[in-house]
TILUM-314322 format. One line per 5 residues: number of its first residue (from 1); their letters; for each residue x, y, z of N, C-alpha, C, O. Coordinates in steps of 0.05 Angstrom, whole numbers. Example, Ala and Ser with C-alpha at 12.3 -4.5 7.8 and 13.67 -1.06 7.14 Angstrom:
<atoms>
1) AS) 264,-114,156,246,-90,156,264,-66,156,285,-66,169; 257,-45,142,273,-21,143,258,1,157,268,23,161 $
</atoms>
This chain:
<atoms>
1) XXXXX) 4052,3097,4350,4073,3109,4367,4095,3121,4350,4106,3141,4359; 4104,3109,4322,4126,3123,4312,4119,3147,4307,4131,3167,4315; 4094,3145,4288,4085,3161,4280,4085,3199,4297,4091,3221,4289; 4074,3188,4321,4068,3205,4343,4101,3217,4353,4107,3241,4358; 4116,3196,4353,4148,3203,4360,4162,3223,4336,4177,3241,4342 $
6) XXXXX) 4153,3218,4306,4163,3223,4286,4143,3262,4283,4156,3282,4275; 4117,3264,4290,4107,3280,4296,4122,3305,4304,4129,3324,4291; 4124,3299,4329,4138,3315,4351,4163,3320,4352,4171,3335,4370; 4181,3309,4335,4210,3309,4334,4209,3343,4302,4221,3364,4300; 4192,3329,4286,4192,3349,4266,4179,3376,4274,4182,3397,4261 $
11) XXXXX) 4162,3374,4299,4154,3402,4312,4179,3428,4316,4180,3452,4314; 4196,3408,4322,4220,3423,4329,4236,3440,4303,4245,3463,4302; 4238,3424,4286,4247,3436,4253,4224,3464,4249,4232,3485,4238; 4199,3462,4258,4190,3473,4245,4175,3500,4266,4166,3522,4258; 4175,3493,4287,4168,3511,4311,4188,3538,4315,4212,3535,4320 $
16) XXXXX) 4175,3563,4314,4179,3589,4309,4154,3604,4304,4131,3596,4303; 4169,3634,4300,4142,3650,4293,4152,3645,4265,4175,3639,4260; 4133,3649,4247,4129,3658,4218,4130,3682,4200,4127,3687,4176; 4136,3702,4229,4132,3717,4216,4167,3734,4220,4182,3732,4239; 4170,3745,4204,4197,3760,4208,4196,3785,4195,4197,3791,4171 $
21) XXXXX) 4191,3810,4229,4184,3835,4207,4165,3840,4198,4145,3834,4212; 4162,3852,4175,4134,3853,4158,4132,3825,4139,4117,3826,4119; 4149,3799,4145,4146,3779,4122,4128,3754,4139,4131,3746,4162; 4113,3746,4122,4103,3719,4138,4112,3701,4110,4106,3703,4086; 4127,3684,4125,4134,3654,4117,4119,3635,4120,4112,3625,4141 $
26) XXXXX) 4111,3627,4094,4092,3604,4098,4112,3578,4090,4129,3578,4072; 4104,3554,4110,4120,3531,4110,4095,3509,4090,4071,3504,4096; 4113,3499,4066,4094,3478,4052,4117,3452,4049,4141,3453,4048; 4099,3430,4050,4119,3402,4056,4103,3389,4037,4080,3398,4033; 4111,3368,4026,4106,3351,4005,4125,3326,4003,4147,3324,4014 $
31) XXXXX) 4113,3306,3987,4122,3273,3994,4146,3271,3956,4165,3256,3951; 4133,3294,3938,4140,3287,3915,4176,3294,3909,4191,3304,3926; 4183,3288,3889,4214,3295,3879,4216,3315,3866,4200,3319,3848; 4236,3334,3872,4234,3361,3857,4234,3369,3826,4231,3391,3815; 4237,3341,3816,4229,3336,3780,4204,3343,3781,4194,3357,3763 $
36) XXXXX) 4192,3335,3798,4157,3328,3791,4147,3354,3788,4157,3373,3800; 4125,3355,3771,4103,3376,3763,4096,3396,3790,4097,3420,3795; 4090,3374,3802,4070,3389,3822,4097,3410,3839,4096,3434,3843; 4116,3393,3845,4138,3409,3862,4145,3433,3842,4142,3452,3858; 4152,3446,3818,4156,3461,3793,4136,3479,3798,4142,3500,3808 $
41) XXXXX) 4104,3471,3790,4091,3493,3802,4087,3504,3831,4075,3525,3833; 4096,3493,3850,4093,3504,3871,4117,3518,3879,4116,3532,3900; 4139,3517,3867,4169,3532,3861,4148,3560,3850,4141,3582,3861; 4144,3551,3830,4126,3576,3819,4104,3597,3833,4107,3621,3828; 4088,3589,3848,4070,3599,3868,4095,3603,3884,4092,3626,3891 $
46) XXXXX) 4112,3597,3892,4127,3616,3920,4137,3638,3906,4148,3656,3919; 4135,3642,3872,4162,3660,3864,4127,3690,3857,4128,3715,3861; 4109,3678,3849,4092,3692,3849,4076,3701,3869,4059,3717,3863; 4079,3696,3889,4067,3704,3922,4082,3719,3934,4072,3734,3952; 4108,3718,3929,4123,3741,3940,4129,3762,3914,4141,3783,3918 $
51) XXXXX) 4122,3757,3894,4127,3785,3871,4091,3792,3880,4090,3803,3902; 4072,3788,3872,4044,3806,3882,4044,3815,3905,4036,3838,3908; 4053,3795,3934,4053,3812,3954,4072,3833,3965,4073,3843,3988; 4092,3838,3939,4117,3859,3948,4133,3853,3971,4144,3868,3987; 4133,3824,3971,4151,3809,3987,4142,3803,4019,4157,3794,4036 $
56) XXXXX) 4115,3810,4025,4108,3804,4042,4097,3778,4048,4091,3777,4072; 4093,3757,4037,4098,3733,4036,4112,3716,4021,4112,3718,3997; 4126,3697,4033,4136,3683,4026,4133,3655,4023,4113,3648,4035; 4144,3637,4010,4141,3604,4004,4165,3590,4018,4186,3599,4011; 4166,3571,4035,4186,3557,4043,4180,3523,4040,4163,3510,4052 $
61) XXXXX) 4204,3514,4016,4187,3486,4006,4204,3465,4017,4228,3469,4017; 4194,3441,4027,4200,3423,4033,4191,3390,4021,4175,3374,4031; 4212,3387,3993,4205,3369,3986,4211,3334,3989,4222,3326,4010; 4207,3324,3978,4213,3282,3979,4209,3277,4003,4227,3263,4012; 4191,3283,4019,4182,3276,4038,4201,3288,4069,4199,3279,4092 $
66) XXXXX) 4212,3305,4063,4234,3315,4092,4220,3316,4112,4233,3310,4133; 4198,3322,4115,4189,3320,4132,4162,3305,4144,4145,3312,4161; 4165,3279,4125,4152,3258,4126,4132,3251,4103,4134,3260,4081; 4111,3231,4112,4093,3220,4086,4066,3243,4084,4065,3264,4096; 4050,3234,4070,4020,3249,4055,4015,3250,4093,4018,3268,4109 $
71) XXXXX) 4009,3232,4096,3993,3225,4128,4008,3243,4148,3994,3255,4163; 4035,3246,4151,4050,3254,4176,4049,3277,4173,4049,3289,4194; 4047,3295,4147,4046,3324,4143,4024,3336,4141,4024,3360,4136; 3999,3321,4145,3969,3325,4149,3972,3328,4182,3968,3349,4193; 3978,3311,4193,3985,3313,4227,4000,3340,4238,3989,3353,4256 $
76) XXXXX) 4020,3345,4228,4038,3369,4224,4020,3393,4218,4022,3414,4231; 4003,3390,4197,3986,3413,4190,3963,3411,4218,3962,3429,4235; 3948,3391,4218,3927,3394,4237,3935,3412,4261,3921,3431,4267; 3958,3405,4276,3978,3418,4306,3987,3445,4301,3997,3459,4319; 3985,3454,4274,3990,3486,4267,4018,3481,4266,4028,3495,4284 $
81) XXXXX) 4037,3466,4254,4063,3455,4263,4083,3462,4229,4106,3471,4225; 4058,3453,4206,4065,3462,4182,4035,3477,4167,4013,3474,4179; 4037,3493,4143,4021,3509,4145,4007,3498,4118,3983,3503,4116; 4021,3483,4097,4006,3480,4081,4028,3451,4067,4052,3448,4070; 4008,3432,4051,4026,3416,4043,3999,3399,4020,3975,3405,4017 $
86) XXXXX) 4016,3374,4007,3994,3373,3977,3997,3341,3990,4017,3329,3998; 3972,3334,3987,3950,3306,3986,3945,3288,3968,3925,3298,3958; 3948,3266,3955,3929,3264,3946,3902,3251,3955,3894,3240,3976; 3891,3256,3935,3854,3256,3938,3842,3230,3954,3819,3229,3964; 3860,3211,3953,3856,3187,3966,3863,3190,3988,3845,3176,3998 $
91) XXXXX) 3878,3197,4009,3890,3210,4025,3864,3220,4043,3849,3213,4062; 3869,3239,4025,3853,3259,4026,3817,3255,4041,3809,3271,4058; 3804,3239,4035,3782,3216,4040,3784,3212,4063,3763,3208,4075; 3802,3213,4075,3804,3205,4109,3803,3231,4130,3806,3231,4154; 3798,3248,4117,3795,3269,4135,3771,3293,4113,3767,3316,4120 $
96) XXXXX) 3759,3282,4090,3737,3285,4078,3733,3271,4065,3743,3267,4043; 3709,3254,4078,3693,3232,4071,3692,3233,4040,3705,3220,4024; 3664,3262,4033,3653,3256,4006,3682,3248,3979,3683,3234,3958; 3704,3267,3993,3725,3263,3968,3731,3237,3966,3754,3230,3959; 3713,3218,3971,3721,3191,3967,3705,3183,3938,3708,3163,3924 $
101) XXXXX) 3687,3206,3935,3673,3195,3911,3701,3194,3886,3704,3177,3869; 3711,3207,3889,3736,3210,3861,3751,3178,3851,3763,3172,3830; 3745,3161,3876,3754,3137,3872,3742,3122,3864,3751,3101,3856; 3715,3130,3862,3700,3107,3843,3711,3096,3817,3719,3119,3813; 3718,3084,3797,3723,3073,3784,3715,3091,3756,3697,3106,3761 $
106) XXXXX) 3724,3092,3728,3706,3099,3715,3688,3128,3715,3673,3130,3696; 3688,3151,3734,3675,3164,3745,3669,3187,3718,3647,3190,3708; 3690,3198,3712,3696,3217,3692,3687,3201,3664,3694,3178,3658; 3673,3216,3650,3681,3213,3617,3703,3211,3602,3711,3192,3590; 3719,3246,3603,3747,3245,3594,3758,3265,3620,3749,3268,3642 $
111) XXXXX) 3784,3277,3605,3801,3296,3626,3786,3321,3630,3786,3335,3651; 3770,3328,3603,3760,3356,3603,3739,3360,3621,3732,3380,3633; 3724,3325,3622,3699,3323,3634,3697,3339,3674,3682,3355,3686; 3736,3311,3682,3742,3316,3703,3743,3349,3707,3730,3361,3724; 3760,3359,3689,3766,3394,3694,3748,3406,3701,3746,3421,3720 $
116) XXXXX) 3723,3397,3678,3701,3414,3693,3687,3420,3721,3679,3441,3732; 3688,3383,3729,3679,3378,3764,3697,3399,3777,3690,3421,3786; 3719,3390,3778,3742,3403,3796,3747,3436,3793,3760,3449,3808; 3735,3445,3771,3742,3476,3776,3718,3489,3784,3717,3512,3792; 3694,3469,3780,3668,3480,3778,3663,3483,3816,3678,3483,3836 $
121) XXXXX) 3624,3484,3811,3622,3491,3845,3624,3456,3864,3623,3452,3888; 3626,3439,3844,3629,3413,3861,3663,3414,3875,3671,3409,3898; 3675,3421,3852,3697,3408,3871,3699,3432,3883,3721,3427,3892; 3693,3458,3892,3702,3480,3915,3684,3463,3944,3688,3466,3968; 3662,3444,3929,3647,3443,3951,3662,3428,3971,3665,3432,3995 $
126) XXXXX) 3674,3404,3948,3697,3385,3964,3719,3390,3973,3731,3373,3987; 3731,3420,3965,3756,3430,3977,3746,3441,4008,3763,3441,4026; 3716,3451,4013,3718,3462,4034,3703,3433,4056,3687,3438,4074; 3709,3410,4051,3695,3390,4063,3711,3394,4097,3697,3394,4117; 3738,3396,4100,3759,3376,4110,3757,3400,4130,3760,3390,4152 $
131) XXXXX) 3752,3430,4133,3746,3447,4152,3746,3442,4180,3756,3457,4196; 3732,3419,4184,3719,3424,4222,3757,3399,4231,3763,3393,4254; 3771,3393,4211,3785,3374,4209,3818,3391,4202,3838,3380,4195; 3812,3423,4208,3829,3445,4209,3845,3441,4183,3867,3451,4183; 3834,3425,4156,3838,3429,4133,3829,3459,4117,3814,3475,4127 $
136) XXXXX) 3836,3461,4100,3817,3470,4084,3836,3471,4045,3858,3479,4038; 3822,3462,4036,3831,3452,4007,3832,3483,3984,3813,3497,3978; 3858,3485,3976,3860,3518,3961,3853,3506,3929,3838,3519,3915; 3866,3476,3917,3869,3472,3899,3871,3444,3880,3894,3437,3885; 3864,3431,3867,3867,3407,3850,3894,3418,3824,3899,3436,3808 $
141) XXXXX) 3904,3395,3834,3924,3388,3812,3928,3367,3797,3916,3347,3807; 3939,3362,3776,3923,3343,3763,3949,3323,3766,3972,3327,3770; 3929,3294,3760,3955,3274,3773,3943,3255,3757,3949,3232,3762; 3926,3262,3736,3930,3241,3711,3902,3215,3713,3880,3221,3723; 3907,3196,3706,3888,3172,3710,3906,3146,3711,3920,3138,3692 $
146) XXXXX) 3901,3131,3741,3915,3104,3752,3903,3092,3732,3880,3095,3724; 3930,3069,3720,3928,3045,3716,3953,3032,3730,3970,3045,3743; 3953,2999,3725,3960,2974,3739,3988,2965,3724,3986,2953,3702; 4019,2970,3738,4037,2963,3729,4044,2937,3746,4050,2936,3770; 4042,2923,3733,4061,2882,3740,4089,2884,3738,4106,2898,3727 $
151) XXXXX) 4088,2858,3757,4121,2855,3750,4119,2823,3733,4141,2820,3722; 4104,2803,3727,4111,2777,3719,4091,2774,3688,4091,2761,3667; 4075,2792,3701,4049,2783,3678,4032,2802,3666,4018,2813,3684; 4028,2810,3644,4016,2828,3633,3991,2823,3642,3982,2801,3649; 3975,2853,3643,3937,2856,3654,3927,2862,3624,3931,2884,3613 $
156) XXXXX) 3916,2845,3615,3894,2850,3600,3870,2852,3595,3856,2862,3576; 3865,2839,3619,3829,2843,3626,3823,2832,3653,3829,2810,3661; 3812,2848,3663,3803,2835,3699,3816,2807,3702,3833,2801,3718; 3805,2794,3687,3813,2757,3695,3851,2762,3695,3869,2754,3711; 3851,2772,3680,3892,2768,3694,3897,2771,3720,3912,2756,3732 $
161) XXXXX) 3880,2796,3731,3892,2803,3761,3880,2790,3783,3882,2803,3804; 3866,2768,3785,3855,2752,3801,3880,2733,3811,3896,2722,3796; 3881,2733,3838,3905,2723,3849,3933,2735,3846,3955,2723,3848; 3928,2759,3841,3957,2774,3847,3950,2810,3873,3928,2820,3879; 3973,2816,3881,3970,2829,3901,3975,2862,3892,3997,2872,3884 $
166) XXXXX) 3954,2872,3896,3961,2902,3881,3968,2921,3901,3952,2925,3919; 3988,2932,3901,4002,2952,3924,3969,2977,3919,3958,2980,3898; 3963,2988,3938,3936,3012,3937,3941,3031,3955,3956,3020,3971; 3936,3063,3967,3936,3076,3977,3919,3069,3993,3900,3055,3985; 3921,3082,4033,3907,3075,4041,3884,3091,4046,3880,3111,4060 $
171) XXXXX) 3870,3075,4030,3842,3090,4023,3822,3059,4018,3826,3039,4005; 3803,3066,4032,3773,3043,4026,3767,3041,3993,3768,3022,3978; 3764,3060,3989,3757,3061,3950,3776,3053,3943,3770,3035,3927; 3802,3056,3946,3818,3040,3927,3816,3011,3929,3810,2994,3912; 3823,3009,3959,3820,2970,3965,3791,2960,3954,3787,2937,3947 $
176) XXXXX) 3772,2979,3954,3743,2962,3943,3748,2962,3911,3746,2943,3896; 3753,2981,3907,3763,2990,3877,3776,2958,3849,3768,2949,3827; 3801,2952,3871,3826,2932,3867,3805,2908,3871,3800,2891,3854; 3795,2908,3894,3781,2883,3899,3757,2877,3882,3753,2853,3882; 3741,2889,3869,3727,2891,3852,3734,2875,3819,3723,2858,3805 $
181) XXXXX) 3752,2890,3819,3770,2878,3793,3778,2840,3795,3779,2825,3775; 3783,2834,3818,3792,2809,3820,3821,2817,3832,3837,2799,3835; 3825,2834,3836,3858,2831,3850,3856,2832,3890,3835,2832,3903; 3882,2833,3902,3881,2830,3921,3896,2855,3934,3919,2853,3942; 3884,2875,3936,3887,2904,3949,3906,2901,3973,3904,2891,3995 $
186) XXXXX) 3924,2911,3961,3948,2904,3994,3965,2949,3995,3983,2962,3985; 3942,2953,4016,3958,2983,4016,3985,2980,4038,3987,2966,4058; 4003,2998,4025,4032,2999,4022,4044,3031,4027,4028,3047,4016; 4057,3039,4033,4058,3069,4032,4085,3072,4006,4103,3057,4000; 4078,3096,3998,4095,3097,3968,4120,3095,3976,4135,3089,3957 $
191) XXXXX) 4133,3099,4000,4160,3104,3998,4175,3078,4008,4200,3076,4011; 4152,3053,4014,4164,3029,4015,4151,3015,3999,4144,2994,4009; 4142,3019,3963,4135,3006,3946,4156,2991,3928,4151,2969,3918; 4185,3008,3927,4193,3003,3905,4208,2962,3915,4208,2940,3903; 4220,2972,3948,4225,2943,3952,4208,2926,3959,4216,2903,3962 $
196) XXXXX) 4174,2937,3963,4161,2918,3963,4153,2894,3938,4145,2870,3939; 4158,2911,3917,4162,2902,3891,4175,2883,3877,4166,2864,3863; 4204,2893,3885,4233,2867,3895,4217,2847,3907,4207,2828,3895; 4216,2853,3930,4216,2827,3952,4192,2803,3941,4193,2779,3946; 4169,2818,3925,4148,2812,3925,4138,2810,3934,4121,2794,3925 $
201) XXXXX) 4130,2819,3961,4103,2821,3975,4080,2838,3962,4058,2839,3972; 4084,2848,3944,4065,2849,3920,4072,2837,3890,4091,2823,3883; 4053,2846,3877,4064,2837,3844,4059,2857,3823,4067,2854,3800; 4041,2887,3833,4052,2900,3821,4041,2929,3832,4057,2937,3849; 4021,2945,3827,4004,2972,3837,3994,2983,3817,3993,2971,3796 $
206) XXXXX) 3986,3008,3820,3975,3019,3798,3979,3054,3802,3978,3066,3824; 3981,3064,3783,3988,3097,3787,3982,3107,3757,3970,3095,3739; 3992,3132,3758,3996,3143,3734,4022,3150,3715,4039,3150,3732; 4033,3155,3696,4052,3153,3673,4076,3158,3693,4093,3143,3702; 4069,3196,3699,4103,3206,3707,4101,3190,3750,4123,3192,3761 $
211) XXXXX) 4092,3185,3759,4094,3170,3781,4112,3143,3779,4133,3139,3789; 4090,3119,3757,4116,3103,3750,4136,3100,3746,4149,3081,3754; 4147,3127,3728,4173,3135,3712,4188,3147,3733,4212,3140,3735; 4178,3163,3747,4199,3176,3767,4207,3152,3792,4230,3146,3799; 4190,3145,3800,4191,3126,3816,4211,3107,3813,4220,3094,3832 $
216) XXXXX) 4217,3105,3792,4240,3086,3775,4222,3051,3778,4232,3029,3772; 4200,3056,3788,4187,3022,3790,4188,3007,3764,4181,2983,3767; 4196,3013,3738,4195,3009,3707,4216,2991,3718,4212,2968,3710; 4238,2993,3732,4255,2973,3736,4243,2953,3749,4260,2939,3760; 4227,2947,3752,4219,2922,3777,4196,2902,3751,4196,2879,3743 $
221) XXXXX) 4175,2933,3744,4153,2922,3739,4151,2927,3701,4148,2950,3692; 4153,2904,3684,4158,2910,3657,4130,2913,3647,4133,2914,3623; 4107,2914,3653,4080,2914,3649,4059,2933,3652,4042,2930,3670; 4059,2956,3634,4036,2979,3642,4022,2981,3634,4024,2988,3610; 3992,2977,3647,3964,2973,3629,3945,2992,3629,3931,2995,3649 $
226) XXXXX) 3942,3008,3607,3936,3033,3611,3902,3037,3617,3889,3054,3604; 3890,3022,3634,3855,3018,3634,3849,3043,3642,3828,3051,3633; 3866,3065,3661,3862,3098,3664,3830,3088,3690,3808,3097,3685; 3834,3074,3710,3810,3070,3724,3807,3082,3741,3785,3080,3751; 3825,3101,3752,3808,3122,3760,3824,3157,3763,3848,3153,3765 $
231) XXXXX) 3819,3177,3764,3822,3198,3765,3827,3199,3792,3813,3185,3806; 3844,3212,3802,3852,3225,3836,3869,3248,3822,3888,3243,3806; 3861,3275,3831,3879,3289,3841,3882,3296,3857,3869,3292,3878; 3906,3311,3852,3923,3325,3882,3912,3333,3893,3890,3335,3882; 3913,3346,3921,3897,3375,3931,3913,3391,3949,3925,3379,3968 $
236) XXXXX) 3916,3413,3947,3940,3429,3958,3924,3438,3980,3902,3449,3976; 3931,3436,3998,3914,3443,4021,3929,3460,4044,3952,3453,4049; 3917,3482,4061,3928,3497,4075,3908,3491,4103,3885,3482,4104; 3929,3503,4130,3913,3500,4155,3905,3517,4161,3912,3540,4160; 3876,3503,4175,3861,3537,4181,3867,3551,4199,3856,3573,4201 $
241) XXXXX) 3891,3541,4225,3907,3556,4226,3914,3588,4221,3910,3610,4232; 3927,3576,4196,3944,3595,4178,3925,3619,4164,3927,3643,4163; 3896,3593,4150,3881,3607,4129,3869,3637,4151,3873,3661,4146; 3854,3625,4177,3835,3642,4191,3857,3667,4196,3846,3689,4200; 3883,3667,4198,3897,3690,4209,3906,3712,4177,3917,3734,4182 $
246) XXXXX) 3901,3706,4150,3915,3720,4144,3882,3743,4132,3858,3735,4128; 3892,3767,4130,3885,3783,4123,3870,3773,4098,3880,3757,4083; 3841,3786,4092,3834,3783,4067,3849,3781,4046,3854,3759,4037; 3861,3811,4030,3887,3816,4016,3905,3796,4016,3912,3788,3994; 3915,3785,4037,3930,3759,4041,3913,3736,4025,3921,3727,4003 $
251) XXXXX) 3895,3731,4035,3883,3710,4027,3871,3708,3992,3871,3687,3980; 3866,3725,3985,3874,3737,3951,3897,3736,3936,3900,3730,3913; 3916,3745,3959,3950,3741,3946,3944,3708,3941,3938,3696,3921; 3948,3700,3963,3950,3668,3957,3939,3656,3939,3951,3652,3918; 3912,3648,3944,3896,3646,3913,3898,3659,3890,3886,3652,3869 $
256) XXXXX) 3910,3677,3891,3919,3682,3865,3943,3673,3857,3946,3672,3833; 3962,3665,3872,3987,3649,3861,3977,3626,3862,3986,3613,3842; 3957,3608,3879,3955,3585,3877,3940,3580,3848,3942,3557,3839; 3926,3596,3835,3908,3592,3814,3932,3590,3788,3929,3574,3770; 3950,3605,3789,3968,3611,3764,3982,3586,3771,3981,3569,3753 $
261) XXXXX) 3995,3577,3792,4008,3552,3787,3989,3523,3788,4002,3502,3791; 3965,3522,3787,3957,3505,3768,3950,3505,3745,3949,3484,3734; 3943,3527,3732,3948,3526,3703,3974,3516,3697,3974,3494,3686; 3998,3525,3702,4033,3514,3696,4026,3490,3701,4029,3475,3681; 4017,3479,3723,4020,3457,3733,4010,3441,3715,4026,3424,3707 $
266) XXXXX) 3983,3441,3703,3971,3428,3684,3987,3417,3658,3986,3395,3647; 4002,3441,3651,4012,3443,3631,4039,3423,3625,4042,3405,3609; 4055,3435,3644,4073,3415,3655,4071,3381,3659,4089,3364,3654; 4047,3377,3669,4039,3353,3676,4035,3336,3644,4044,3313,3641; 4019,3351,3623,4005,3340,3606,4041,3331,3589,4042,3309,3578 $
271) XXXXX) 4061,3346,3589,4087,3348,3581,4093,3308,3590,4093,3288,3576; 4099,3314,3625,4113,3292,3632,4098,3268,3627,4112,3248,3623; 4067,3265,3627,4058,3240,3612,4070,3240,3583,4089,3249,3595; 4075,3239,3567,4078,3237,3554,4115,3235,3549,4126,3224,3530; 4124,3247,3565,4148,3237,3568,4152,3211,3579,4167,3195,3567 $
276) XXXXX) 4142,3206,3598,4143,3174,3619,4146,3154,3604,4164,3138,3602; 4119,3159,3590,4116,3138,3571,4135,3128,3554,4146,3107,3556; 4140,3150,3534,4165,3150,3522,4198,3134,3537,4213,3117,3528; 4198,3146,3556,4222,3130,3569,4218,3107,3583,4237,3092,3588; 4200,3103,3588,4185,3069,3603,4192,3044,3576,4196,3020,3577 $
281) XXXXX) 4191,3062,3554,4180,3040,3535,4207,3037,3531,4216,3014,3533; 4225,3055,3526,4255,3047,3521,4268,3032,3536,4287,3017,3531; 4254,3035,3561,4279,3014,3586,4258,2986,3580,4255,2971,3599; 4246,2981,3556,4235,2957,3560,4204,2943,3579,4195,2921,3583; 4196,2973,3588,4160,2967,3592,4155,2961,3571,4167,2969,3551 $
286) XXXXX) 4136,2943,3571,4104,2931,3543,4086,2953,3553,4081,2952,3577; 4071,2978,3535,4053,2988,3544,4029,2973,3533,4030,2970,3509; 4005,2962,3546,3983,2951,3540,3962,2973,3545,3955,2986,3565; 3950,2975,3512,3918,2992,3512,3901,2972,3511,3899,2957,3491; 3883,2969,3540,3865,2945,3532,3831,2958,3525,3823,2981,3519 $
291) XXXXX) 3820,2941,3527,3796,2939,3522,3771,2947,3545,3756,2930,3554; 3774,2986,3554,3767,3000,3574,3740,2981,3580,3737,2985,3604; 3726,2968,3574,3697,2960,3577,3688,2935,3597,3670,2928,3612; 3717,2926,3584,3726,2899,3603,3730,2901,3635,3731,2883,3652; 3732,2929,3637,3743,2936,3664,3717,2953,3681,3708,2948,3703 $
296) XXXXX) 3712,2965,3668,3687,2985,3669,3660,2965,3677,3644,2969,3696; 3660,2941,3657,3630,2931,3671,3636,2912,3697,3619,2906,3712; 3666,2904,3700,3667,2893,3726,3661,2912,3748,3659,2899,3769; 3656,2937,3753,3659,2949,3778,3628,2962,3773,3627,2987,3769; 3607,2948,3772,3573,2968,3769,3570,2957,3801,3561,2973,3818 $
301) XXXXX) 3578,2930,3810,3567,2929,3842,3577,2954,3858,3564,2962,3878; 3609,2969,3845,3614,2994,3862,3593,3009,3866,3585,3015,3888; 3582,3018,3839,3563,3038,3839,3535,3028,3859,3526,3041,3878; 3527,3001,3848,3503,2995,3862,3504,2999,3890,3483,3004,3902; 3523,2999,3903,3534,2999,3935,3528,3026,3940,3518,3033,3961 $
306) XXXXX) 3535,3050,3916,3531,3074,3928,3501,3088,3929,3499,3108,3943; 3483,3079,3917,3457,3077,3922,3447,3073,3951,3428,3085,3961; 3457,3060,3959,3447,3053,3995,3451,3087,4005,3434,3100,4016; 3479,3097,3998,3483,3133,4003,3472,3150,3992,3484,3163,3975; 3447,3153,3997,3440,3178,3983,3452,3194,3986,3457,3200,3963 $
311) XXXXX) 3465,3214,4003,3483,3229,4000,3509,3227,3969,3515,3238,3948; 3514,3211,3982,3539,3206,3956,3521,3202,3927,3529,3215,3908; 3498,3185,3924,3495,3174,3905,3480,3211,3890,3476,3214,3866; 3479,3218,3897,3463,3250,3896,3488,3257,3882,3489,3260,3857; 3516,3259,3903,3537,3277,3887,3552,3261,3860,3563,3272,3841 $
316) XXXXX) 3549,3235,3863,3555,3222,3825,3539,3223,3807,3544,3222,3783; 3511,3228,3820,3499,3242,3789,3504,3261,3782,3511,3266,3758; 3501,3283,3806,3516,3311,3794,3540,3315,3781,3547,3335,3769; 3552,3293,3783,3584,3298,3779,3576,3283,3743,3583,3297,3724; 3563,3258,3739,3556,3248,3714,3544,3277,3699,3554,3290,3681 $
321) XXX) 3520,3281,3715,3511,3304,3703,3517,3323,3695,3500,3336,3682; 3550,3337,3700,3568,3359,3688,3564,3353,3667,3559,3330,3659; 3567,3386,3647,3567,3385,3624,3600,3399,3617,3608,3402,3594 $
</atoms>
C-alpha cells in the first residue's frame, strides 16, 4: 500500500506532456548520489543528446532517489509516469528472469571477460528480455565486483560468515548466493542499510569499493573482504512507452549518447575504485585479499541447481564460453 500511495503521489511531479514545442524532455530518475559515476555519465548523455539532436531532446535528471527506490521508479516507468531510470541487475531479475544469471557467483573470469558478455550479442539479448514487462534495457554500466564488508569480525574464508546476517538485494540469487557461503541473507533496501548496520539487525553486506565509500558504511563496518563474488551491473533502462514513440533518428540520437556515456562511465568508475579504497583504508577499514578459491568451491551446488534449467544452464555456458 505505501508503495502504491508513494506511486501515485509522484505521478503528479511528473505528469505533463513532454514535449514542449519542437523539444521532447525526457524524464530519468535514479537512487544514486550525484558524486557517483553513473550519475556523471548520465549528466553527460543529457549534455550530448541535446548537442546531436540540435536541442531537440533533452535530459531531465533526478537523482538520490527523489523520486523513490530502484523498485518505485521501475513502477513509475512501467505507468509511462517516468521515462527512463538505471537498475541494478539484481533488481533488475524481477522483471527479467534470465538477468538473474549475472548473480551466480564466480561467473566471469576477469572484468575484460565480463565486457565482453555485456557488449557482445548476450548481453543485448538480456537488455531486450524485460520488453512484454514495458522495459526495455539501452545499456550496462559497470558497478564493479561485490564483496562482504563486517562490522565485528573480519571474513576470511566462508567459515567466518556462518552465523552472521548479510544485508542482500532483493533478489533470489543473491539470498541463495549469501546462503551458500554460510551466511544468513537478510535483504534490506539500500537506503535503510546504513542504520540497519548501527542497530544491528545485520552485521554487515556486501557491495563494491565506491558504493561502500560513498555510502559512508566504512563508518559502521571496519572490515572489507575483497572475494569480488559476483559481478552485477547497472542497466539503464528506458519505457517502451517512450522507446515505441520516438522516431527512428530519435532512437539513434539516444543510443548514441547512451553509448558515449558508458565509455566515460567506465572510465570514471575504474578512477573511483581505486579511490574508495584509498580513503576506506585511511578512516581505518582492514582491507582483506583472501584466498578467491575458498569461496569459489563453496558455491558448485549453485551451479549444480542450474542444470535442472536448461534454459539457463545453456546461457552460462555461453557466457563461460566467451572468448
Amino acid at each position: 500500500m505505501r508503495n502504491l500511495i508513494f506511486v501515485f503521489s509522484v505521478v503528479f511531479v511528473l505528469t505533463g506532456c513532454n514535449r514542449l514545442s519542437d523539444t521532447r524532455t525526457i524524464k530519468l530518475a535514479h537512487s544514486l548520489d550525484v558524486n557517483h559515476s553513473v550519475h556523471k555519465a548520465m549528466v553527460k548523455m543529457g549534455e550530448d543528446l541535446a548537442k546531436i539532436s540540435g536541442g531537440k531532446m533533452q535530459l531531465e535528471i533526478y537523482p538520490s532517489q527523489q523520486l523513490g527506490t530502484e523498485r518505485e521508479c521501475i513502477e513509475l516507468l512501467q505507468i509511462g509516469s517516468l521515462d527512463m531510470t538505471k537498475v541494478s541487475v539484481g533488481v533488475m531479475e524481477n522483471f527479467a528472469p534470465r538477468m538473474k544469471v549475472f548473480g551466480l557467483p564466480f561467473l566471469f573470469r576477469d572484468k575484460e571477460h565480463a565486457f565482453q558478455v555485456l557488449d557482445g550479442p548476450i548481453g543485448q539479448e538480456l537488455l531486450d528480455e524485460g520488453t512484454k514487462y514495458w522495459i526495455k534495457g539501452l545499456a550496462y554500466y559497470d558497478a564493479g565486483s561485490r564483496s562482504f564488508y563486517t562490522k565485528d569480525k573480519p571474513i576470511n574464508s566462508p567459515s567466518d560468515l556462518k552465523g552472521l546476517k548479510i544485508r542482500v538485494m532483493e533478489s533470489v540469487t543473491a539470498v541463495n548466493m549469501v546462503n551458500s557461503l554460510g551466511g544468513s541473507a537478510t535483504p534490506i533496501s539500500w537506503g535503510e542499510l546504513y542504520t540497519s548496520l548501527q542497530q544491528g539487525v545485520v552485521d554487515g553486506a556486501e557491495n563494491n569499493p565506491p558504493s561502500f565509500y560513498l555510502s559512508r558504511h566504512y563508518e559502521v563496518c571496519k572490515y572489507y573482504t575483497l572475494d569480488e563474488h559476483t559481478v552485477l551491473p547497472d542497466v539503464l533502462i528506458i519505457g517502451t512507452h517512450l522507446w515505441n514513440d520516438l522516431s527512428e533518428q530519435e532512437k539513434k540520437w539516444m543510443q548514441q549518447a547512451v553509448d558515449s556515456s558508458v565509455v566515460y562511465q567506465r572510465k570514471l568508475w575504474a578512477e573511483a575504485e581505486k579511490e574508495a579504497l584509498e580513503e576506506v583504508q585511511k578512516a581505518g577499514v582492514e582491507i582483506i585479499y583472501p584466498d578467491k578459491t575458498l569461496f569459489s568451491n563453496e558455491v558448485e551446488d549453485v551451479y549444480s541447481d542450474i542444470k535442472e534449467n536448461e534454459d539457463m544452464y545453456n546461457l552460462v555456458q555461453r557466457i563461460q564460453n566467451t572468448k
